[in-house]
HTML snippet that shows the backbone in 3Dmol.js (N, CA, C, O; Angstrom):
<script src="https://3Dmol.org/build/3Dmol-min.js"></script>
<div id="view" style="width:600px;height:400px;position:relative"></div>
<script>
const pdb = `
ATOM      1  N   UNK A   1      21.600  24.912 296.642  1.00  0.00           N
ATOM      2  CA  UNK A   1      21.335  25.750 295.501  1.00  0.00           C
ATOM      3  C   UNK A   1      22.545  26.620 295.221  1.00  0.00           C
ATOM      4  O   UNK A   1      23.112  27.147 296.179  1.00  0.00           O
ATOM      5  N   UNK A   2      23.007  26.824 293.924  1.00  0.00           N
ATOM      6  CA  UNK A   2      24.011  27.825 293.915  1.00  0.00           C
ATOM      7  C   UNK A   2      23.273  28.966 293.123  1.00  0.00           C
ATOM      8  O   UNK A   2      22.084  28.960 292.806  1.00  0.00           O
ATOM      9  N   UNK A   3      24.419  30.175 292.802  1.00  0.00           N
ATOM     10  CA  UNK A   3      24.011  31.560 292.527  1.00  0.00           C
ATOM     11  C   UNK A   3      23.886  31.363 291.306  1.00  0.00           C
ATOM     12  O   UNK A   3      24.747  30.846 290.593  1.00  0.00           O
ATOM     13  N   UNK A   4      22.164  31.987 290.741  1.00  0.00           N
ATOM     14  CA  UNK A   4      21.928  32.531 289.313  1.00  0.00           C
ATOM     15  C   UNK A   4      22.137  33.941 289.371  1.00  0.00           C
ATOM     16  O   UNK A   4      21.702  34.738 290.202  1.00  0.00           O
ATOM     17  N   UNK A   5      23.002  34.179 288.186  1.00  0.00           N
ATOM     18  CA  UNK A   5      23.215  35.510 287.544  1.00  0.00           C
ATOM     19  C   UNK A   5      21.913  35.592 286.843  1.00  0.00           C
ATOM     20  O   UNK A   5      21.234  34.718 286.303  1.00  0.00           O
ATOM     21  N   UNK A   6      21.662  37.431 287.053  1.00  0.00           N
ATOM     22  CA  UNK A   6      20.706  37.887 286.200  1.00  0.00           C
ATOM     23  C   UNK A   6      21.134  38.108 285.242  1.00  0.00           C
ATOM     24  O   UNK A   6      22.259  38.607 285.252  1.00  0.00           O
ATOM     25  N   UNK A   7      20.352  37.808 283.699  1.00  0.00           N
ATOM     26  CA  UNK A   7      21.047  38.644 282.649  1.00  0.00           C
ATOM     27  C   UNK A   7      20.620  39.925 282.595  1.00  0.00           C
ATOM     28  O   UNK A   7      19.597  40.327 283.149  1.00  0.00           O
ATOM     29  N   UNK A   8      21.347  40.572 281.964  1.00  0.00           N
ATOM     30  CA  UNK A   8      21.115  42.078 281.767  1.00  0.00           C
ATOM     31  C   UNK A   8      19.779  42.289 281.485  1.00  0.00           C
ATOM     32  O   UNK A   8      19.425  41.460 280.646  1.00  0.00           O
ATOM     33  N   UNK A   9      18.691  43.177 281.875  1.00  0.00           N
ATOM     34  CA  UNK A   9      17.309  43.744 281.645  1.00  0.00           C
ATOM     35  C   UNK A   9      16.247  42.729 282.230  1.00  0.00           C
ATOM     36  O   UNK A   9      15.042  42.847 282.008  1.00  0.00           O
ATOM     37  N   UNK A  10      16.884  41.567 283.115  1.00  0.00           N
ATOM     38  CA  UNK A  10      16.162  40.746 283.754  1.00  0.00           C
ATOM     39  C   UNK A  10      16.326  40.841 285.411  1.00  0.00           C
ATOM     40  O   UNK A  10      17.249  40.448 286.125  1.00  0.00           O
ATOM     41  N   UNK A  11      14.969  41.570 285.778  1.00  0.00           N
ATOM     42  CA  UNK A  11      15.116  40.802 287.339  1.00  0.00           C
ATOM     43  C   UNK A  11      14.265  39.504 287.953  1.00  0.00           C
ATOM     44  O   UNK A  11      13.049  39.627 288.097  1.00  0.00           O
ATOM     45  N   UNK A  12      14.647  38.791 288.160  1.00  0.00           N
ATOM     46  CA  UNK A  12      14.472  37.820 289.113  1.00  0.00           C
ATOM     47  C   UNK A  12      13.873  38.115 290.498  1.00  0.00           C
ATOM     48  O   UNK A  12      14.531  38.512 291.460  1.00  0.00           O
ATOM     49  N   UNK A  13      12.112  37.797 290.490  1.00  0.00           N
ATOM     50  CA  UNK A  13      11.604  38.059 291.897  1.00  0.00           C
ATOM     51  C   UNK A  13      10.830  36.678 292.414  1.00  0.00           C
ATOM     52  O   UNK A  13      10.007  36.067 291.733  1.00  0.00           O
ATOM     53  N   UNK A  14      11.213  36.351 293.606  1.00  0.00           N
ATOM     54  CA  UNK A  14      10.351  35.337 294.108  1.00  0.00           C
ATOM     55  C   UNK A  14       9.413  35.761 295.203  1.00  0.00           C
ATOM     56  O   UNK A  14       9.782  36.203 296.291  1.00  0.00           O
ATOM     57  N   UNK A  15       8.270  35.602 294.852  1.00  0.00           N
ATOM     58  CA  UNK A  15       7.124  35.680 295.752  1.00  0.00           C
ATOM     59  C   UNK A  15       6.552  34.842 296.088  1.00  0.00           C
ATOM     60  O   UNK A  15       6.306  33.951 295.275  1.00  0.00           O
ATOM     61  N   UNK A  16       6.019  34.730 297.603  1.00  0.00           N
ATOM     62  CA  UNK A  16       4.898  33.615 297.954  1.00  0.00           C
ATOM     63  C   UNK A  16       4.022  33.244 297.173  1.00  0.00           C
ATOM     64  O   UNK A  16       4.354  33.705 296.081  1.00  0.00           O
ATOM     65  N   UNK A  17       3.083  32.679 297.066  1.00  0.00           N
ATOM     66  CA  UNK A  17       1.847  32.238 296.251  1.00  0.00           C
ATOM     67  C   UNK A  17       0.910  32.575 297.401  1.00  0.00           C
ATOM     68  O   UNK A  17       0.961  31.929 298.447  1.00  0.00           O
ATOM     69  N   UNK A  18       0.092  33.536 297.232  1.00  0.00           N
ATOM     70  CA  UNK A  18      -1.037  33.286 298.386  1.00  0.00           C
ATOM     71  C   UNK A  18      -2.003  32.521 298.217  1.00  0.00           C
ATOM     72  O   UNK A  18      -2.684  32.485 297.192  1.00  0.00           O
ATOM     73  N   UNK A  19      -2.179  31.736 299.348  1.00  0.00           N
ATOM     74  CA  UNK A  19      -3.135  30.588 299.668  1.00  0.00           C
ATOM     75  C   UNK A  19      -4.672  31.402 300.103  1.00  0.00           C
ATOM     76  O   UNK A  19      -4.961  32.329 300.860  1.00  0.00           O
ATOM     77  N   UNK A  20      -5.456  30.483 299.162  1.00  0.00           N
ATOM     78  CA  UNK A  20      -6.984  30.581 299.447  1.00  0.00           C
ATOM     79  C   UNK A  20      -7.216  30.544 301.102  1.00  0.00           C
ATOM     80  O   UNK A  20      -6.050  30.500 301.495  1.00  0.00           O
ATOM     81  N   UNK A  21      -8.011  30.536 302.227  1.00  0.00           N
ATOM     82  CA  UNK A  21      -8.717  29.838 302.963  1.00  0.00           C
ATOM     83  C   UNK A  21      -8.869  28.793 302.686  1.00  0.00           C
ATOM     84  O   UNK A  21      -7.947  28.187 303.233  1.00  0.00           O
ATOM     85  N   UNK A  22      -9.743  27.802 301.911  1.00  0.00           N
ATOM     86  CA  UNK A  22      -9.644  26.834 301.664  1.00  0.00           C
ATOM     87  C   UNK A  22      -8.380  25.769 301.662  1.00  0.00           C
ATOM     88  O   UNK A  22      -8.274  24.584 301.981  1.00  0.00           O
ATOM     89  N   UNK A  23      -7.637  26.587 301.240  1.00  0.00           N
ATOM     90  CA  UNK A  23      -6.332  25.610 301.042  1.00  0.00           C
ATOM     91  C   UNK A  23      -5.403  25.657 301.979  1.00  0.00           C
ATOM     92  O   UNK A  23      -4.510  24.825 302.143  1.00  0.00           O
ATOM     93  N   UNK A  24      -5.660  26.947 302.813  1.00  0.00           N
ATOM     94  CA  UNK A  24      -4.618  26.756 304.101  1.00  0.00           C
ATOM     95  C   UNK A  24      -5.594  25.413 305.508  1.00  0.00           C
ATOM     96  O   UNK A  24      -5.131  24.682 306.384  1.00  0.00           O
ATOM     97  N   UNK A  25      -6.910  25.668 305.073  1.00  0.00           N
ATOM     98  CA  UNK A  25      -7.716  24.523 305.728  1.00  0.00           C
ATOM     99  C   UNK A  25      -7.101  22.865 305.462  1.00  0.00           C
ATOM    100  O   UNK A  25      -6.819  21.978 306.268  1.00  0.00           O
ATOM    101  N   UNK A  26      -7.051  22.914 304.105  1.00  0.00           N
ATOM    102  CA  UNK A  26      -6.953  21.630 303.494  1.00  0.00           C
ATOM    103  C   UNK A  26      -5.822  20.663 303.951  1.00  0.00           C
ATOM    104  O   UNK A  26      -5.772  19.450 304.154  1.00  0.00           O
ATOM    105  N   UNK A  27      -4.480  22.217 304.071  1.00  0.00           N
ATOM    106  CA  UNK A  27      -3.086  21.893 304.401  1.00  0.00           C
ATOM    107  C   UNK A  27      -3.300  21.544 305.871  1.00  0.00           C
ATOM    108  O   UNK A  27      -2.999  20.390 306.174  1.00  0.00           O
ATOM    109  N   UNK A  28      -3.750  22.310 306.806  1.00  0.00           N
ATOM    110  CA  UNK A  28      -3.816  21.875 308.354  1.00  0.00           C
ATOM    111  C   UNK A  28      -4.390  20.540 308.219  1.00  0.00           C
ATOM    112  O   UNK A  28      -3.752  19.565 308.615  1.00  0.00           O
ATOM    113  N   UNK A  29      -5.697  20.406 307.620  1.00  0.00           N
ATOM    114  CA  UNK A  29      -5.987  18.611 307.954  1.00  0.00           C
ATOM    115  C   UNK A  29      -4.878  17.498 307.624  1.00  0.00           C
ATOM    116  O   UNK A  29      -4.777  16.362 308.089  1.00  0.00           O
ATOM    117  N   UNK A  30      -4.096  18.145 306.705  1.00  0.00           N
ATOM    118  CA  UNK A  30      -3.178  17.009 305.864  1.00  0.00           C
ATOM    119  C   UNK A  30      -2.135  16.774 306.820  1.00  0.00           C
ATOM    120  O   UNK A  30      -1.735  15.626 307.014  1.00  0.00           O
ATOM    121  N   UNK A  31      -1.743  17.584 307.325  1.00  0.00           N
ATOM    122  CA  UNK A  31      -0.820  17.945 308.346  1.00  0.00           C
ATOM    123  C   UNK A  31      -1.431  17.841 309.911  1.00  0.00           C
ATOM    124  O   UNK A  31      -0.689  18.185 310.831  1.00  0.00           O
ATOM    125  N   UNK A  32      -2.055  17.622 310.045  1.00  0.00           N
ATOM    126  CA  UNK A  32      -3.101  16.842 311.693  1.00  0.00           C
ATOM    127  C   UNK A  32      -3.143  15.569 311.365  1.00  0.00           C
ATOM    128  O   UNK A  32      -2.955  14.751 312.266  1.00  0.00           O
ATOM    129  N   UNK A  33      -3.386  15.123 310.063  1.00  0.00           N
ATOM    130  CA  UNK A  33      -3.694  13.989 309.859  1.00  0.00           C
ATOM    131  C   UNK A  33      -2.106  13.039 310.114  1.00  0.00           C
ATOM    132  O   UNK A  33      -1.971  12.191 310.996  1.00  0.00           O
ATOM    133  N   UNK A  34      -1.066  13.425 309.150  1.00  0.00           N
ATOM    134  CA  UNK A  34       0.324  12.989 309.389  1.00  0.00           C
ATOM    135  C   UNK A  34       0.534  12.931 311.050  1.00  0.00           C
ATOM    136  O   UNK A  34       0.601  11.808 311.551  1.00  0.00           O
ATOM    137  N   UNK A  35       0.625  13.930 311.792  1.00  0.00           N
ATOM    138  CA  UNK A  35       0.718  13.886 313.170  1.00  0.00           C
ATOM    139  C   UNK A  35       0.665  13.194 313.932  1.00  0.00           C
ATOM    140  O   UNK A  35       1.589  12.816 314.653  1.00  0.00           O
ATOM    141  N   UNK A  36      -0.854  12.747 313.948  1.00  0.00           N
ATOM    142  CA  UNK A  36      -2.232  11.678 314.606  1.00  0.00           C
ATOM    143  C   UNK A  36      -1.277  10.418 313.671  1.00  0.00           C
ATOM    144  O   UNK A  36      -0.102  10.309 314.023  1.00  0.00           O
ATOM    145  N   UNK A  37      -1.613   9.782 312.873  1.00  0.00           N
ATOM    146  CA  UNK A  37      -1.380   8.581 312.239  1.00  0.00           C
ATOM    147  C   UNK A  37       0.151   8.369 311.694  1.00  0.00           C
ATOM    148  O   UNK A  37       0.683   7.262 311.612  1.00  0.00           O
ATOM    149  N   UNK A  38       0.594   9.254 311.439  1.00  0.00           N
ATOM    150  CA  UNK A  38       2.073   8.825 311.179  1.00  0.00           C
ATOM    151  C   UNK A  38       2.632   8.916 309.827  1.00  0.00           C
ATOM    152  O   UNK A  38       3.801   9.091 309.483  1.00  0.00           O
ATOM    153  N   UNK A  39       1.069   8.689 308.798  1.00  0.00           N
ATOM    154  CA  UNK A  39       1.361   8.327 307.546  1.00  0.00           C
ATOM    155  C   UNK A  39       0.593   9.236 306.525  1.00  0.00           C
ATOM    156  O   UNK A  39      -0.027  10.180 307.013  1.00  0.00           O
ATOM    157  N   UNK A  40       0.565   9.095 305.417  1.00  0.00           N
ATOM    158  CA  UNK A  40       0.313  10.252 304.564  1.00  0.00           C
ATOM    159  C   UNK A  40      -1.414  10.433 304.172  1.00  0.00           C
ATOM    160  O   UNK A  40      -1.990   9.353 304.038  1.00  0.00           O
ATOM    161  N   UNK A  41      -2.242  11.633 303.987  1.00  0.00           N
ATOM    162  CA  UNK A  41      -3.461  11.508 303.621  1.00  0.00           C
ATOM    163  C   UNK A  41      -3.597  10.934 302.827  1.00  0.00           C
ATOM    164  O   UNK A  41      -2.608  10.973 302.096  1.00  0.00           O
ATOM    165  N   UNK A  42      -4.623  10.109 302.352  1.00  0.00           N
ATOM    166  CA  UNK A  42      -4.882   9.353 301.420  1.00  0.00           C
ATOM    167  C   UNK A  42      -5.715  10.778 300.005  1.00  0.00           C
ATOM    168  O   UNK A  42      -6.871  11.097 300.282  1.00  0.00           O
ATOM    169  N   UNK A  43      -5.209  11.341 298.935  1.00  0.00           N
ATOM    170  CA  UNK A  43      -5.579  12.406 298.211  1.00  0.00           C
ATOM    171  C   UNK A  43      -6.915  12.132 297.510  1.00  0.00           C
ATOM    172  O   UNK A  43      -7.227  10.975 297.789  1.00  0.00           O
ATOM    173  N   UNK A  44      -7.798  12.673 296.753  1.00  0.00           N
ATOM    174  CA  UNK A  44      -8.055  12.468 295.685  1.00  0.00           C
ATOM    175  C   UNK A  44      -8.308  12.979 294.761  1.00  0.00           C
ATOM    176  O   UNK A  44      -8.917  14.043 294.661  1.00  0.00           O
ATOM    177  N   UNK A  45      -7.713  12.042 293.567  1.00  0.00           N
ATOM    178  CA  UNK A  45      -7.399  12.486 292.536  1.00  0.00           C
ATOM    179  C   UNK A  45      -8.260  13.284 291.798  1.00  0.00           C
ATOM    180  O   UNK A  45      -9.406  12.939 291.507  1.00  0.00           O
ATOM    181  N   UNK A  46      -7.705  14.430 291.458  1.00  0.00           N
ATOM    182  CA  UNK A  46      -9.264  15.397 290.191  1.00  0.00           C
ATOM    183  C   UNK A  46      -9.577  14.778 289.205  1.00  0.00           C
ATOM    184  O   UNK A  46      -8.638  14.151 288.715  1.00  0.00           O
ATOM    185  N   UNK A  47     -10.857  14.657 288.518  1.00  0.00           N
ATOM    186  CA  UNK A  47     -11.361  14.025 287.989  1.00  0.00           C
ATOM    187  C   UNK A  47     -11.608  15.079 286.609  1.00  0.00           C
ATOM    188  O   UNK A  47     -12.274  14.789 285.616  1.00  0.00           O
ATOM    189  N   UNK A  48     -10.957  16.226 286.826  1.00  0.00           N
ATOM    190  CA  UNK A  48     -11.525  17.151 285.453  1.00  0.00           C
ATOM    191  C   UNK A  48     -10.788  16.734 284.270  1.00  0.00           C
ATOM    192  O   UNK A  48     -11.265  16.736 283.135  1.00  0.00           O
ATOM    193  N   UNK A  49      -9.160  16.242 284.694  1.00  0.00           N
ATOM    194  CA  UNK A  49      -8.929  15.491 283.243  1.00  0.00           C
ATOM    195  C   UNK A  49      -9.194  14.447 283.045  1.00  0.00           C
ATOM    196  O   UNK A  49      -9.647  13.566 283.775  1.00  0.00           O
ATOM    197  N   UNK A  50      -8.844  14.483 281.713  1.00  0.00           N
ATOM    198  CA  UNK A  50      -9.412  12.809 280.720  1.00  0.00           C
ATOM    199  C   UNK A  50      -8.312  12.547 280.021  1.00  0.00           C
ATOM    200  O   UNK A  50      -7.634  13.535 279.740  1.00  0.00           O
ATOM    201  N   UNK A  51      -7.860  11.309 279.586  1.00  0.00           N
ATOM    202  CA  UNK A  51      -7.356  10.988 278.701  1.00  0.00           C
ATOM    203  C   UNK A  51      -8.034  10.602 277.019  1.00  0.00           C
ATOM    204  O   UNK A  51      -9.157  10.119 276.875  1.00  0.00           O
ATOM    205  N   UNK A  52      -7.308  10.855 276.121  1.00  0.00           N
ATOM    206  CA  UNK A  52      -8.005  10.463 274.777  1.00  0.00           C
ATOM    207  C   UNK A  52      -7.307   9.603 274.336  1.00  0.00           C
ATOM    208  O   UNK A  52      -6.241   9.915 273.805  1.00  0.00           O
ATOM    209  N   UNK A  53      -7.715   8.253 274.432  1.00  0.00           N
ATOM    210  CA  UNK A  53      -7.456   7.094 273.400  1.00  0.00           C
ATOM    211  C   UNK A  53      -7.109   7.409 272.212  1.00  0.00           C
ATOM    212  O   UNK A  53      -7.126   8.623 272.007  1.00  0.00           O
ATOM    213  N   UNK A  54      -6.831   6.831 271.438  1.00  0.00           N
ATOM    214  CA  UNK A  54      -6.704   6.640 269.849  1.00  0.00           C
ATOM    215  C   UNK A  54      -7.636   6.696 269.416  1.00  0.00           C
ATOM    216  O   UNK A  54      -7.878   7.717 268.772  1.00  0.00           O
ATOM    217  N   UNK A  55      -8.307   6.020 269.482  1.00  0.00           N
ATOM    218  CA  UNK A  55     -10.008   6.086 268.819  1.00  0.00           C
ATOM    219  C   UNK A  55     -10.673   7.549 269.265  1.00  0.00           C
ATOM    220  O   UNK A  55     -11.140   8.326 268.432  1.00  0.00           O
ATOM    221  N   UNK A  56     -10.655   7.768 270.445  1.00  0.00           N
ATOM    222  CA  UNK A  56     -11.142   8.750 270.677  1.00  0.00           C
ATOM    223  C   UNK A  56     -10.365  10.556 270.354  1.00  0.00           C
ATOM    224  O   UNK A  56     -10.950  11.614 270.586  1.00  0.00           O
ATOM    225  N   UNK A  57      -8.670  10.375 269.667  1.00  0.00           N
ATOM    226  CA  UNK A  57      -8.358  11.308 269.250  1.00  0.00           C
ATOM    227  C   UNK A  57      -8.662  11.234 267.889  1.00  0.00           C
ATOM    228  O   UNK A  57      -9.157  12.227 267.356  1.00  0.00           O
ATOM    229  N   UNK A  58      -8.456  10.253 267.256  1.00  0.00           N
ATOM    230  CA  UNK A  58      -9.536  10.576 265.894  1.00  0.00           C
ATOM    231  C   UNK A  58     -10.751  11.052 265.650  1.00  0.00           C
ATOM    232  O   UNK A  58     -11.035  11.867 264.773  1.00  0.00           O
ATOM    233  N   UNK A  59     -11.685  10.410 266.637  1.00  0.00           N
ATOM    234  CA  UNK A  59     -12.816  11.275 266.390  1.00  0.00           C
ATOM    235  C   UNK A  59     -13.086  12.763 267.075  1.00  0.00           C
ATOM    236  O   UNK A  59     -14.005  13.374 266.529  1.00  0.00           O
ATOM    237  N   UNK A  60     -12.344  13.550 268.344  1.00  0.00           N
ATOM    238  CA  UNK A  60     -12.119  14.656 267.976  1.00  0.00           C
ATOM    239  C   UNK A  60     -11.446  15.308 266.998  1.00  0.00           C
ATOM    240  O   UNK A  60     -11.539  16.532 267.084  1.00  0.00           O
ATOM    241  N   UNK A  61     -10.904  14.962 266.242  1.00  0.00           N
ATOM    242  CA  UNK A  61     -10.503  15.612 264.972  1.00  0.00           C
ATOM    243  C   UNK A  61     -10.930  16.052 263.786  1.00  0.00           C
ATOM    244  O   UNK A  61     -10.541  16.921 263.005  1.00  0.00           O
ATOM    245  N   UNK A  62     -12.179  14.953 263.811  1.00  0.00           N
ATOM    246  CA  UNK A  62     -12.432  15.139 262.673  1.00  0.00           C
ATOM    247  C   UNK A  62     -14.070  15.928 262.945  1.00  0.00           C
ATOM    248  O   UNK A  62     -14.738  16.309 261.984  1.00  0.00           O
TER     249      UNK A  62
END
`;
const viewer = $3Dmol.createViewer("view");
viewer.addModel(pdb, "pdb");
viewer.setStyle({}, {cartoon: {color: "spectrum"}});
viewer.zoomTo();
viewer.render();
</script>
C-alpha cells in the first residue's frame, strides 16, 4: 500500500467493524472447519435477492 494524502478539511479514520456474536461464532466454525479438512466451507448463498428478468422488469413498472 502506499501513502494517501488527506485533502484539506478531510480526515481519514479506519475503524474495526464490530462483529455480532453470531458472526464471530460463524467465523470460528469456518475456520475449524479449514483446519480439520483442509478445504474451504461449503457457504450458503442468501436467498433475499432476486433477479428481474425482462418480463418481469416490465411488469414492475408498470
Amino acid at each position: 500500500m502506499g501513502y494517501i494524502k488527506e485533502p484539506a478539511g478531510v480526515d481519514f479514520v479506519v475503524d474495526p467493524t464490530p462483529l455480532t456474536a453470531a458472526d464471530r461464532k460463524k467465523i470460528s466454525e469456518i475456520i475449524a472447519y479449514y483446519k480439520a479438512t483442509g478445504k474451504k466451507m461449503p457457504l450458503q448463498k442468501p436467498t433475499t435477492k432476486t433477479r428481474l428478468t425482462n418480463a418481469n422488469k416490465k411488469k414492475a413498472l408498470v
